[in-house]
C-alpha positions as CSV (number, residue, x, y, z in Angstrom):
1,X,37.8,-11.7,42.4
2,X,40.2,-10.6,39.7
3,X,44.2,-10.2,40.1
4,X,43.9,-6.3,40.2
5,X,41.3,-6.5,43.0
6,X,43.2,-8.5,45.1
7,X,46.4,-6.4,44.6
8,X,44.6,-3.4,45.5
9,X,43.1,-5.4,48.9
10,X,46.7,-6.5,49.3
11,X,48.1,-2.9,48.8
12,X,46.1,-1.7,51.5
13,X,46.5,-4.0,54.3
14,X,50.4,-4.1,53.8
15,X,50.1,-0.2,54.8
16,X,47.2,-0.8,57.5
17,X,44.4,0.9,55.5
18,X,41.1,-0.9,56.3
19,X,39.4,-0.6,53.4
20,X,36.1,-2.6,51.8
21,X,36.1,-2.9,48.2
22,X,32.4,-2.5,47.0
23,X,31.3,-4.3,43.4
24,X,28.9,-1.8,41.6
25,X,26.3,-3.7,39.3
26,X,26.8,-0.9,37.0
27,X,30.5,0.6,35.7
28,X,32.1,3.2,37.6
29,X,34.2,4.2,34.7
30,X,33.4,8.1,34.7
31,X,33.2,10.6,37.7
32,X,29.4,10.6,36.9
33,X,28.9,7.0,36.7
34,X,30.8,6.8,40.1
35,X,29.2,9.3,41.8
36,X,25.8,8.0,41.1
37,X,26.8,4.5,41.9
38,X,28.6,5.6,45.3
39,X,25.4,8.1,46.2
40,X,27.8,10.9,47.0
41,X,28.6,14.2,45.0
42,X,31.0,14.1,41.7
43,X,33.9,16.1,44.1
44,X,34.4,12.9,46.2
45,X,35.1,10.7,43.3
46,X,38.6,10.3,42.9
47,X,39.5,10.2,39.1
48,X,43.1,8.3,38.9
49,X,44.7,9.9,35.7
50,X,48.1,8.6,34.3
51,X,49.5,11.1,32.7
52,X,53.5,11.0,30.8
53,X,56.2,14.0,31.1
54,X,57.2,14.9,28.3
55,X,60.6,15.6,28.7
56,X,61.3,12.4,31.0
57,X,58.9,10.4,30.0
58,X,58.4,9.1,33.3
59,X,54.8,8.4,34.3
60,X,52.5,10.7,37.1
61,X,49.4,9.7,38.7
62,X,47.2,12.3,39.1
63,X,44.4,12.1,41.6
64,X,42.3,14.8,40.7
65,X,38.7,15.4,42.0
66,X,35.6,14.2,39.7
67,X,34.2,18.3,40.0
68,X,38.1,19.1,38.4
69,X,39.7,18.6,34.3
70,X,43.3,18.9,34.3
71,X,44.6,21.8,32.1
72,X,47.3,20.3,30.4
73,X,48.8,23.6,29.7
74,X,49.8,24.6,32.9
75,X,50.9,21.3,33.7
76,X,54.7,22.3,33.3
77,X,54.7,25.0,36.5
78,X,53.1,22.7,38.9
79,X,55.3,19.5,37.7
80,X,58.7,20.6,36.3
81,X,57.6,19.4,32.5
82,X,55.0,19.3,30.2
83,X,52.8,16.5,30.6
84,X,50.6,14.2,28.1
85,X,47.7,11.2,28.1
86,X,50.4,7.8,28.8
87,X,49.9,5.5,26.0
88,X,46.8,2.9,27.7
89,X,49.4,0.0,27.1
90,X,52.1,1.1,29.4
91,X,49.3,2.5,31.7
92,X,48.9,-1.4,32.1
93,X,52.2,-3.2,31.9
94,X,53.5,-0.5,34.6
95,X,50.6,0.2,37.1
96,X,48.9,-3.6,36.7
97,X,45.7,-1.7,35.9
98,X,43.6,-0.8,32.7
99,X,42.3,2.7,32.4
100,X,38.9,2.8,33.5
101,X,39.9,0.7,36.7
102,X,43.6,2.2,38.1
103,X,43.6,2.5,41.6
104,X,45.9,4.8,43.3
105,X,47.4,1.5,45.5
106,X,48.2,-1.5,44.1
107,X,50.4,-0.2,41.4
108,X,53.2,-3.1,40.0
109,X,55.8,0.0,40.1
110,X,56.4,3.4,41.9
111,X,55.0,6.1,40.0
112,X,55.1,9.6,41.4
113,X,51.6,10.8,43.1
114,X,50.0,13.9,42.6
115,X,46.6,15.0,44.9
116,X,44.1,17.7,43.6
117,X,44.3,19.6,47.1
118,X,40.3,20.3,47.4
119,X,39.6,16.4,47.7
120,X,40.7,17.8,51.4
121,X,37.6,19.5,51.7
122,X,35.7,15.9,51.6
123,X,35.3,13.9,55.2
124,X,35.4,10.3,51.9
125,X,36.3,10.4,48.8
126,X,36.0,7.2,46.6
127,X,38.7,5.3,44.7
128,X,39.0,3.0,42.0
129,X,39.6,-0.5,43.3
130,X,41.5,-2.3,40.1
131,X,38.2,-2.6,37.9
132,X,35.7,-0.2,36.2
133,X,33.2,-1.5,38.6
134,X,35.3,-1.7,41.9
135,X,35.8,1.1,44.5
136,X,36.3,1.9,48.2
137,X,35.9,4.7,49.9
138,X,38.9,6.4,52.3
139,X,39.5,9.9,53.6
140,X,41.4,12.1,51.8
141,X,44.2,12.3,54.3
142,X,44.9,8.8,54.8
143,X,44.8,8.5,51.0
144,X,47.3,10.9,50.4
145,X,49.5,9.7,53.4
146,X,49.6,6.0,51.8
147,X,50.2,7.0,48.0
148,X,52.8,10.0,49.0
149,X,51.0,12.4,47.1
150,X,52.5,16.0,47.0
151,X,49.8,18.5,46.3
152,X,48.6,20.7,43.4
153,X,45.9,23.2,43.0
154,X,43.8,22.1,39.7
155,X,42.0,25.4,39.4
């Protein structure tokens, strides 16, 4: 089991969230991919974006549903700046994670936690696990209760 799986496994027992990390034989790497894998509809994939603000340059983790595309543009009213893509290096020196693969627990910093408010609407959802072919599922609640998440409306 890689390092990145194992911090994820280790993430979530620190903050009591029984979780089972399944291994797909095929990459989960898009919302499609996943949601095939998983057997569940594209909404309840969890798609862990790492975006930069502009202006502070500080990094945001958006967990936005599979069903959503973030609109860049109106990224400044719902988090104080403009935001853009994070450069995939510092994705990886500052979450522990490679794009394709970021969980939303695990990370090797704090980064501040954003939730797509209809992943509510799902009883599961399913997460990245620390590899393109990892994932768990968890209910939206708990998820955002461990990460911190604040919400935002994507459309």
């Amino acid at each position: 089991m890689s390092k990145s799986i194992k911090r994820v496994e280790a993430a979530a027992l620190a903050v009591n969230l029984k979780v089972k990390i399944e291994r797909m034989p095929e990459s989960t790497r898009t919302a499609a991919d996943a949601a095939e894998a998983c057997d569940c509809s594209i909404g309840q994939i969890v798609k862990s974006m790492i975006f930069e603000g502009s202006d502070t340059g500080s990094l945001k983790l958006l967990l936005v549903s599979g069903a959503h595309d973030v609109d860049l543009t109106r990224a400044k009213k719902f988090f104080g700046e403009p935001l853009q893509r994070a450069d995939p290096k510092r994705v990886r020196t500052e979450t522990g994670f490679a794009i394709g693969g970021v969980s939303p627990i695990g990370h090797k910093s704090e980064i501040e936690t954003w939730m797509d408010a209809e992943l509510l609407n799902y009883e599961v959802v399913w997460v990245a696990a620390g590899a393109p072919n990892a994932v768990f599922s968890v209910s939206p609640s708990s998820l955002r209760q461990v990460t911190k998440a604040e919400l935002f409306q994507v459309g």
